[in-house]
C-alpha positions in Angstrom: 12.2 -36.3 30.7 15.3 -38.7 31.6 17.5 -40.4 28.9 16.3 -43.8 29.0 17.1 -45.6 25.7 14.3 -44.2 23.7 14.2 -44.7 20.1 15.5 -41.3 17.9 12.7 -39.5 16.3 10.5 -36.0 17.0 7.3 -36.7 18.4 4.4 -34.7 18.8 2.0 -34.0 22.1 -1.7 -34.0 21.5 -3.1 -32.1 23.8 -6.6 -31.9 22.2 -9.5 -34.1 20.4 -11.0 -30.7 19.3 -9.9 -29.4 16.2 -8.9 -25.9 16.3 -10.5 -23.0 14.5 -9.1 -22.4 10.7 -8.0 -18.5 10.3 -8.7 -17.0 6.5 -6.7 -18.4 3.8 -3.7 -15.6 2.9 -0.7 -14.8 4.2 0.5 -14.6 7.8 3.8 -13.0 8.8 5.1 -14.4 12.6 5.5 -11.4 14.8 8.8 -12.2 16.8 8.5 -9.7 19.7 5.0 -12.0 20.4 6.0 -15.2 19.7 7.8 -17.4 22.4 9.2 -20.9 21.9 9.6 -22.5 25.6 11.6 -25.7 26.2 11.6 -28.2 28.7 14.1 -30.6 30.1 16.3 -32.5 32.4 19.7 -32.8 33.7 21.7 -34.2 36.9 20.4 -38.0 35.9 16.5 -36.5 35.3 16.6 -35.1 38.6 16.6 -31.4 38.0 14.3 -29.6 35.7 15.4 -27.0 33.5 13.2 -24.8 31.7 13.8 -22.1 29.2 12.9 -20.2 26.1 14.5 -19.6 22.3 13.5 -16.7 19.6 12.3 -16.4 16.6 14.2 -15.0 13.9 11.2 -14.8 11.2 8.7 -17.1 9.8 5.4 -17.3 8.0 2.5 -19.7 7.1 0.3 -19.9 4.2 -3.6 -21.1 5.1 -4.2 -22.8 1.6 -8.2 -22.7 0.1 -8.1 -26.3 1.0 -6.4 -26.0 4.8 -4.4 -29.7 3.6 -1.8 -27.8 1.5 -1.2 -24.9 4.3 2.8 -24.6 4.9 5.0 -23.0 7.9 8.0 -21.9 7.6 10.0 -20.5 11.1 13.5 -19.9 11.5 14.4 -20.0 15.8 17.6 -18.5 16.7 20.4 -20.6 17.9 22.1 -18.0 20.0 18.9 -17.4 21.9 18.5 -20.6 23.9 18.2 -18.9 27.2 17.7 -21.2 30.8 18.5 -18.7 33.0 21.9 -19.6 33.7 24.6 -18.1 31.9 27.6 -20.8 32.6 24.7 -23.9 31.1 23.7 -21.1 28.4 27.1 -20.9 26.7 27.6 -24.9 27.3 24.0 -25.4 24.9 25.5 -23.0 22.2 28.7 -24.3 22.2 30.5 -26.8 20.0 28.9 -29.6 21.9 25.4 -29.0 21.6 23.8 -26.6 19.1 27.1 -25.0 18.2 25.0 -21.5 17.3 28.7 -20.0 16.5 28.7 -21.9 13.1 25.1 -23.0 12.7 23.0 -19.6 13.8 19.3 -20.7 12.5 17.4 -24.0 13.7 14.3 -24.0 11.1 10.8 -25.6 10.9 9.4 -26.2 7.8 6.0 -28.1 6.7 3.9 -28.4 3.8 1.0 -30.1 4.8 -2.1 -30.3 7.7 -3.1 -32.9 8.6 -6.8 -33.0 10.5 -8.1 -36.0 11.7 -8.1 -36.4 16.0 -5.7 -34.0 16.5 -4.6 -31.2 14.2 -0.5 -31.8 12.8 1.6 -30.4 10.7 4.6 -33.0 9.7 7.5 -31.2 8.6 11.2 -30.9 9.3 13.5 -30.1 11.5 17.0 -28.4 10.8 19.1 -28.4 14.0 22.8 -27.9 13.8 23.2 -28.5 9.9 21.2 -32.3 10.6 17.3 -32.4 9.2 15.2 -34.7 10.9 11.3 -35.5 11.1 9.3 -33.5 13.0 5.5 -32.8 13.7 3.8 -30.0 15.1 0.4 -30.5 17.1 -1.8 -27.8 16.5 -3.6 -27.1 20.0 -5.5 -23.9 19.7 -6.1 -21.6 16.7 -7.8 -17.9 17.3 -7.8 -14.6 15.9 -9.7 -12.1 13.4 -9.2 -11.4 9.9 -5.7 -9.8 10.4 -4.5 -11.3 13.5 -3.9 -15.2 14.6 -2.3 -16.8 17.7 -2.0 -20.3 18.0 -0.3 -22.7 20.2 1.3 -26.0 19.2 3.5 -28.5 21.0 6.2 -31.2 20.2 8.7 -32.9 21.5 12.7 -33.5 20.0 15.1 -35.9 20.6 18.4 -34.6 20.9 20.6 -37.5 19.8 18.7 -37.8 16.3 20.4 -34.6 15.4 23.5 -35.7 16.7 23.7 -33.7 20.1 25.0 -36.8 22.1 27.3 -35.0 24.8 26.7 -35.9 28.4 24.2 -38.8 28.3 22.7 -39.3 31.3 23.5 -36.4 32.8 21.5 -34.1 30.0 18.5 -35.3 29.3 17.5 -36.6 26.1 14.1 -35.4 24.8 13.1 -31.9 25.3 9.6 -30.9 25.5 8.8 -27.5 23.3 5.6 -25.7 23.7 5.2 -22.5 20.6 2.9 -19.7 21.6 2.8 -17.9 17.6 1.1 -14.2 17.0 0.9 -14.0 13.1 -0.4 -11.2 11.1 -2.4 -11.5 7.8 -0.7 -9.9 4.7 -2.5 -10.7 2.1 -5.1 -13.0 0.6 -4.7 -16.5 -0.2 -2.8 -17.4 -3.9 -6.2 -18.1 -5.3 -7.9 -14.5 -5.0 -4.5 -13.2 -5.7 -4.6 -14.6 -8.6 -8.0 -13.1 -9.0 -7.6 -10.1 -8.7 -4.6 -9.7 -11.1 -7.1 -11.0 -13.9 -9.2 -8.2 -13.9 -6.3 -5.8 -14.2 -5.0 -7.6 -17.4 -8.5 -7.2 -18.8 -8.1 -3.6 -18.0 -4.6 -2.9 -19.9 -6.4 -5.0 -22.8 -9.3 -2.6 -22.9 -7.1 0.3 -22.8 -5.3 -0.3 -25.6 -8.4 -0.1 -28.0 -9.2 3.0 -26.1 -6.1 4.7 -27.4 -7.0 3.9 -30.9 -10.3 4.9 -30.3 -9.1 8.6 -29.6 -7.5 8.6 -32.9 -10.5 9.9 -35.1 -11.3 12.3 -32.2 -8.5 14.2 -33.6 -9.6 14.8 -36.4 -12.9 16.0 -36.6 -11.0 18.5 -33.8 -9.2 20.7 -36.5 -12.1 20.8 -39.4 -13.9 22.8 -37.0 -11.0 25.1 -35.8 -10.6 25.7 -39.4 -14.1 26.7 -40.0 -14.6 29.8 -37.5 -11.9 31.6 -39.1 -14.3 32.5 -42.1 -17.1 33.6 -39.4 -14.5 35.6 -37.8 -13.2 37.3 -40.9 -16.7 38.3 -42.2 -17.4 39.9 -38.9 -14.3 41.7 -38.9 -15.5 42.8 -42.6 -18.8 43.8 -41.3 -18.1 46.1 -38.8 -15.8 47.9 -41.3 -18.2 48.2 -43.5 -20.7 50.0 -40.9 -17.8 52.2 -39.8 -17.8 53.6 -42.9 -21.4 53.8 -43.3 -21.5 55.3 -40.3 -18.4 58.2 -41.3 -21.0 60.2 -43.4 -24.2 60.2 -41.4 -21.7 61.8 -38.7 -20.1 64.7 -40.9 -24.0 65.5 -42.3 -24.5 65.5 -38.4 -21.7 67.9 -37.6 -22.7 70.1 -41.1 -26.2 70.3 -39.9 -25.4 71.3 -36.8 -22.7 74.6 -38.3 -25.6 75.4 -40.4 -27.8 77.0 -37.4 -24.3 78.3 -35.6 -23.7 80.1 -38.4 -27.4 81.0 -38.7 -27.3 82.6 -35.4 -24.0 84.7 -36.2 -26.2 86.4 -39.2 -28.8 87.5 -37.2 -26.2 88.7 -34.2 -24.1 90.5 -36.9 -27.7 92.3 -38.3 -28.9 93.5 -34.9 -25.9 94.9 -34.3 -25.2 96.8 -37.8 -29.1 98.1 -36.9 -28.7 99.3 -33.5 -25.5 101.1 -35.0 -27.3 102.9 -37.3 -29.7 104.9 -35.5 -27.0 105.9 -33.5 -25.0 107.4 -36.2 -28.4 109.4 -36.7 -29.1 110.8 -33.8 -25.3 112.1 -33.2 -25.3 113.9 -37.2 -27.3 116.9 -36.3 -25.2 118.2 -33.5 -23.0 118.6 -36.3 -22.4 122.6 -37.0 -23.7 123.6 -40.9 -20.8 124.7 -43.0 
Protein backbone atom coordinates (compact mmCIF):
# COMPACT_ATOMS: atom_id res chain seq x y z
CA UNK A 1 0.00 0.00 0.00
CA UNK A 2 1.27 3.70 -0.99
CA UNK A 3 0.95 6.63 1.50
CA UNK A 4 -1.87 8.48 0.08
CA UNK A 5 -3.41 10.75 2.84
CA UNK A 6 -5.34 8.05 4.64
CA UNK A 7 -6.91 8.81 7.81
CA UNK A 8 -4.74 7.22 11.12
CA UNK A 9 -6.32 4.27 12.57
CA UNK A 10 -5.69 0.16 12.52
CA UNK A 11 -8.01 -1.49 10.46
CA UNK A 12 -8.95 -4.93 10.03
CA UNK A 13 -9.24 -7.34 6.76
CA UNK A 14 -12.16 -9.66 6.56
CA UNK A 15 -11.33 -12.21 4.67
CA UNK A 16 -14.38 -14.47 5.60
CA UNK A 17 -18.45 -14.37 6.01
CA UNK A 18 -18.04 -17.81 7.79
CA UNK A 19 -17.45 -17.79 11.34
CA UNK A 20 -14.64 -19.82 12.48
CA UNK A 21 -14.83 -22.91 14.72
CA UNK A 22 -14.65 -22.01 18.69
CA UNK A 23 -11.75 -24.30 20.40
CA UNK A 24 -12.71 -25.46 24.26
CA UNK A 25 -12.89 -22.80 26.78
CA UNK A 26 -9.33 -22.91 29.08
CA UNK A 27 -6.22 -21.72 28.59
CA UNK A 28 -3.98 -21.56 25.59
CA UNK A 29 -0.34 -20.76 25.74
CA UNK A 30 1.15 -19.25 22.06
CA UNK A 31 3.88 -21.59 20.95
CA UNK A 32 6.52 -19.10 19.48
CA UNK A 33 8.74 -21.54 17.39
CA UNK A 34 5.11 -22.07 15.39
CA UNK A 35 3.75 -18.87 15.27
CA UNK A 36 4.77 -16.35 12.45
CA UNK A 37 3.64 -12.79 12.16
CA UNK A 38 4.28 -11.69 8.35
CA UNK A 39 4.09 -8.04 7.21
CA UNK A 40 3.46 -6.38 4.17
CA UNK A 41 4.49 -3.09 2.65
CA UNK A 42 5.81 -0.57 0.27
CA UNK A 43 8.63 1.69 -0.32
CA UNK A 44 10.32 3.72 -3.38
CA UNK A 45 6.87 5.89 -3.75
CA UNK A 46 4.60 2.39 -3.51
CA UNK A 47 6.58 0.96 -6.15
CA UNK A 48 8.52 -1.77 -4.55
CA UNK A 49 7.09 -4.34 -2.32
CA UNK A 50 8.60 -5.41 0.75
CA UNK A 51 7.68 -8.34 2.61
CA UNK A 52 8.80 -9.68 5.86
CA UNK A 53 8.21 -11.41 9.15
CA UNK A 54 8.42 -10.44 13.26
CA UNK A 55 8.48 -12.93 16.38
CA UNK A 56 6.70 -13.61 19.07
CA UNK A 57 8.02 -13.15 22.43
CA UNK A 58 4.96 -14.94 24.42
CA UNK A 59 1.35 -14.69 24.50
CA UNK A 60 -1.84 -16.33 25.51
CA UNK A 61 -5.69 -16.34 25.06
CA UNK A 62 -8.43 -17.19 27.33
CA UNK A 63 -11.69 -18.89 25.36
CA UNK A 64 -14.37 -17.60 28.03
CA UNK A 65 -17.75 -19.99 28.64
CA UNK A 66 -19.44 -17.32 26.77
CA UNK A 67 -16.74 -16.87 23.66
CA UNK A 68 -17.79 -12.68 24.09
CA UNK A 69 -15.47 -12.27 27.10
CA UNK A 70 -12.35 -14.33 25.43
CA UNK A 71 -9.04 -12.18 25.77
CA UNK A 72 -5.46 -12.31 23.89
CA UNK A 73 -2.67 -11.19 25.08
CA UNK A 74 0.75 -11.34 22.58
CA UNK A 75 3.91 -9.65 23.03
CA UNK A 76 5.97 -9.42 19.13
CA UNK A 77 9.47 -8.70 19.38
CA UNK A 78 10.81 -5.37 18.20
CA UNK A 79 14.26 -6.61 17.37
CA UNK A 80 12.87 -9.26 15.16
CA UNK A 81 11.35 -7.30 12.22
CA UNK A 82 13.26 -9.13 9.55
CA UNK A 83 12.82 -8.09 5.40
CA UNK A 84 15.61 -9.75 4.25
CA UNK A 85 17.80 -7.03 4.00
CA UNK A 86 20.05 -6.21 6.67
CA UNK A 87 20.97 -2.32 5.76
CA UNK A 88 16.58 -1.64 5.72
CA UNK A 89 16.55 -4.07 8.85
CA UNK A 90 18.60 -1.92 11.15
CA UNK A 91 16.89 1.43 9.57
CA UNK A 92 13.14 -0.25 10.93
CA UNK A 93 14.65 -0.85 14.48
CA UNK A 94 16.35 2.22 14.73
CA UNK A 95 15.47 5.48 16.32
CA UNK A 96 13.40 6.40 13.42
CA UNK A 97 11.01 3.74 13.19
CA UNK A 98 10.31 1.19 16.01
CA UNK A 99 13.35 2.21 17.93
CA UNK A 100 13.50 -1.70 19.40
CA UNK A 101 16.88 -0.46 21.32
CA UNK A 102 14.66 1.36 23.92
CA UNK A 103 11.20 -0.06 23.30
CA UNK A 104 11.93 -4.07 22.88
CA UNK A 105 8.11 -5.42 23.00
CA UNK A 106 5.18 -4.28 20.54
CA UNK A 107 2.03 -5.95 22.33
CA UNK A 108 -1.57 -6.93 21.44
CA UNK A 109 -4.02 -7.05 23.91
CA UNK A 110 -7.97 -7.61 23.68
CA UNK A 111 -10.75 -8.37 25.88
CA UNK A 112 -13.50 -9.06 23.86
CA UNK A 113 -14.99 -11.15 20.55
CA UNK A 114 -16.95 -9.96 18.68
CA UNK A 115 -19.07 -12.42 16.16
CA UNK A 116 -21.37 -11.10 13.87
CA UNK A 117 -20.21 -11.24 9.72
CA UNK A 118 -16.84 -11.61 10.52
CA UNK A 119 -15.22 -12.82 13.67
CA UNK A 120 -12.95 -9.63 15.59
CA UNK A 121 -11.26 -9.09 18.36
CA UNK A 122 -10.91 -5.09 19.14
CA UNK A 123 -8.02 -4.54 21.24
CA UNK A 124 -4.92 -2.47 21.37
CA UNK A 125 -1.95 -1.90 20.01
CA UNK A 126 1.42 -0.83 21.87
CA UNK A 127 4.03 0.16 19.26
CA UNK A 128 7.00 2.17 20.36
CA UNK A 129 5.69 3.30 23.87
CA UNK A 130 2.22 4.78 21.70
CA UNK A 131 -1.21 2.57 22.24
CA UNK A 132 -3.53 2.84 19.51
CA UNK A 133 -6.87 0.95 18.38
CA UNK A 134 -6.60 -2.08 16.81
CA UNK A 135 -8.67 -5.11 15.59
CA UNK A 136 -7.90 -8.47 14.81
CA UNK A 137 -10.10 -10.45 12.09
CA UNK A 138 -10.36 -13.90 13.11
CA UNK A 139 -10.16 -15.93 9.67
CA UNK A 140 -9.82 -19.55 10.49
CA UNK A 141 -9.98 -21.39 13.91
CA UNK A 142 -8.92 -25.32 14.04
CA UNK A 143 -7.52 -27.68 16.33
CA UNK A 144 -8.31 -30.50 19.06
CA UNK A 145 -8.75 -30.39 22.70
CA UNK A 146 -5.06 -29.45 23.30
CA UNK A 147 -3.97 -27.85 20.26
CA UNK A 148 -5.33 -24.61 18.15
CA UNK A 149 -4.03 -22.78 15.06
CA UNK A 150 -5.70 -19.89 13.80
CA UNK A 151 -5.11 -17.27 11.40
CA UNK A 152 -6.14 -13.54 11.69
CA UNK A 153 -5.25 -10.47 9.68
CA UNK A 154 -5.08 -6.60 10.15
CA UNK A 155 -3.76 -3.88 8.95
CA UNK A 156 -1.68 -0.67 10.90
CA UNK A 157 -1.04 2.63 10.10
CA UNK A 158 2.31 3.67 10.87
CA UNK A 159 1.91 7.47 11.48
CA UNK A 160 -0.89 6.79 14.21
CA UNK A 161 1.93 5.57 16.39
CA UNK A 162 4.09 8.25 15.48
CA UNK A 163 6.48 6.41 12.94
CA UNK A 164 6.42 9.42 10.42
CA UNK A 165 10.04 9.26 8.79
CA UNK A 166 10.25 9.15 5.04
CA UNK A 167 6.73 9.76 3.87
CA UNK A 168 6.29 8.85 0.52
CA UNK A 169 9.01 6.98 0.19
CA UNK A 170 7.91 4.26 3.11
CA UNK A 171 4.75 3.34 2.78
CA UNK A 172 2.22 4.13 5.27
CA UNK A 173 -0.12 1.15 6.14
CA UNK A 174 1.41 -2.25 6.55
CA UNK A 175 -0.59 -5.27 5.99
CA UNK A 176 0.03 -8.12 8.84
CA UNK A 177 -1.23 -11.58 8.35
CA UNK A 178 -0.76 -13.92 12.09
CA UNK A 179 -0.50 -17.67 11.58
CA UNK A 180 -0.91 -18.69 15.83
CA UNK A 181 -0.26 -22.46 17.19
CA UNK A 182 -1.56 -22.31 20.88
CA UNK A 183 -1.67 -25.08 23.33
CA UNK A 184 -4.42 -25.73 25.93
CA UNK A 185 -3.25 -25.56 29.61
CA UNK A 186 -5.96 -25.74 31.50
CA UNK A 187 -9.77 -25.53 31.69
CA UNK A 188 -11.65 -22.52 31.51
CA UNK A 189 -12.03 -20.21 35.05
CA UNK A 190 -15.46 -21.70 35.47
CA UNK A 191 -14.52 -25.58 35.98
CA UNK A 192 -11.53 -24.26 37.66
CA UNK A 193 -13.35 -22.98 39.95
CA UNK A 194 -15.21 -26.25 40.01
CA UNK A 195 -13.02 -28.34 40.76
CA UNK A 196 -11.35 -26.50 43.67
CA UNK A 197 -14.90 -26.72 45.41
CA UNK A 198 -14.96 -30.21 45.85
CA UNK A 199 -11.46 -30.16 47.44
CA UNK A 200 -12.61 -27.65 50.14
CA UNK A 201 -15.43 -30.01 50.90
CA UNK A 202 -12.82 -32.52 51.27
CA UNK A 203 -10.44 -30.65 53.94
CA UNK A 204 -13.91 -29.92 55.65
CA UNK A 205 -14.78 -33.52 55.93
CA UNK A 206 -11.45 -34.34 57.13
CA UNK A 207 -11.42 -32.50 59.90
CA UNK A 208 -14.43 -34.35 61.58
CA UNK A 209 -12.57 -37.38 60.59
CA UNK A 210 -9.70 -36.61 62.88
CA UNK A 211 -12.03 -36.21 65.75
CA UNK A 212 -13.75 -39.13 64.86
CA UNK A 213 -10.42 -41.28 65.54
CA UNK A 214 -10.35 -39.89 68.93
CA UNK A 215 -12.62 -42.54 70.78
CA UNK A 216 -10.92 -45.24 68.65
CA UNK A 217 -8.16 -44.67 71.05
CA UNK A 218 -9.60 -45.51 73.66
CA UNK A 219 -11.37 -48.58 73.52
CA UNK A 220 -7.64 -49.52 72.05
CA UNK A 221 -5.95 -49.80 75.56
CA UNK A 222 -9.00 -51.36 77.71
CA UNK A 223 -8.40 -54.33 75.71
CA UNK A 224 -4.60 -54.40 75.88
CA UNK A 225 -5.09 -54.20 79.49
CA UNK A 226 -7.29 -57.13 79.69
CA UNK A 227 -5.12 -60.07 78.10
CA UNK A 228 -2.61 -59.58 80.72
CA UNK A 229 -4.84 -61.46 83.29
CA UNK A 230 -5.36 -64.38 80.53
CA UNK A 231 -1.80 -64.37 80.18
CA UNK A 232 -0.94 -64.54 83.81
CA UNK A 233 -3.40 -67.40 84.62
CA UNK A 234 -1.88 -69.46 81.94
CA UNK A 235 1.47 -68.88 83.05
CA UNK A 236 -0.02 -70.04 86.56
CA UNK A 237 -1.44 -73.04 84.99
CA UNK A 238 1.21 -74.65 83.54
CA UNK A 239 3.09 -74.23 86.84
CA UNK A 240 0.73 -75.76 88.46
CA UNK A 241 0.78 -79.08 86.09
CA UNK A 242 4.60 -78.97 86.33
CA UNK A 243 4.29 -79.70 89.63
CA UNK A 244 1.60 -82.14 89.32
CA UNK A 245 3.37 -83.64 86.97
CA UNK A 246 7.02 -83.77 89.37
CA UNK A 247 5.54 -86.73 91.42
CA UNK A 248 3.85 -89.02 88.92
CA UNK A 249 7.58 -88.90 87.32
CA UNK A 250 9.65 -89.90 90.63
CA UNK A 251 6.73 -92.80 91.33
CA UNK A 252 7.73 -93.57 87.65
CA UNK A 253 11.41 -93.64 88.16
CA UNK A 254 10.74 -95.67 91.86
CA UNK A 255 8.66 -98.09 90.13
CA UNK A 256 10.81 -98.73 87.70
CA UNK A 257 14.24 -99.37 90.54
CA UNK A 258 11.87 -101.55 92.16
CA UNK A 259 12.15 -104.52 89.43
CA UNK A 260 16.15 -103.52 88.83
CA UNK A 261 16.65 -104.16 92.10
CA UNK A 262 14.28 -107.27 91.98
CA UNK A 263 16.40 -108.79 89.33
CA UNK A 264 19.83 -108.14 91.32
CA UNK A 265 18.11 -110.49 94.28
CA UNK A 266 17.48 -113.25 92.20
CA UNK A 267 21.12 -112.84 90.21
CA UNK A 268 22.81 -112.64 93.66
CA UNK A 269 20.67 -116.10 94.89
CA UNK A 270 21.59 -118.16 91.79
CA UNK A 271 24.82 -117.39 92.26
CA UNK A 272 25.29 -118.00 96.18
CA UNK A 273 23.38 -121.54 94.98
CA UNK A 274 25.54 -122.59 92.22
CA UNK A 275 28.47 -121.73 94.75
CA UNK A 276 27.38 -124.05 97.08
CA UNK A 277 27.36 -127.29 95.62
CA UNK A 278 30.57 -126.54 94.53
CA UNK A 279 32.05 -126.17 97.84
CA UNK A 280 30.48 -129.82 98.28
CA UNK A 281 31.75 -131.59 95.88
CA UNK A 282 35.51 -130.21 96.40
CA UNK A 283 35.19 -131.20 100.67
CA UNK A 284 35.77 -134.84 100.29
CA UNK A 285 39.00 -134.75 98.52
CA UNK A 286 39.96 -133.43 101.73
CA UNK A 287 42.45 -135.95 103.63
CA UNK A 288 40.77 -137.14 107.32
CA UNK A 289 42.81 -135.92 110.16
Amino acid sequence: MTDQGSAPSSTSESTSTESPAVPLPGVYRVDPDQTVIRFRARSMFGLVPVSGTFTVGQGEFTVAEDVAASTIDVTVLAESFASGNAKRDEHIRSADYLEAAAHHDIVFRSASIQQGSATTAPGELTVRGVTQPCVLTIATVTGDDKTVTAKATTTVDRYAFGLTKQKGMVGRQTSLEIDVVAVRESGSATSVVSSEAPAEAAEEVAVPSAAAEAPVEAPAEAPAEAPAEPVAEASVEPVAEASTAAPAKEATEEASEEPAEAATAETAAEASTEAAPEAATEAPERPAD
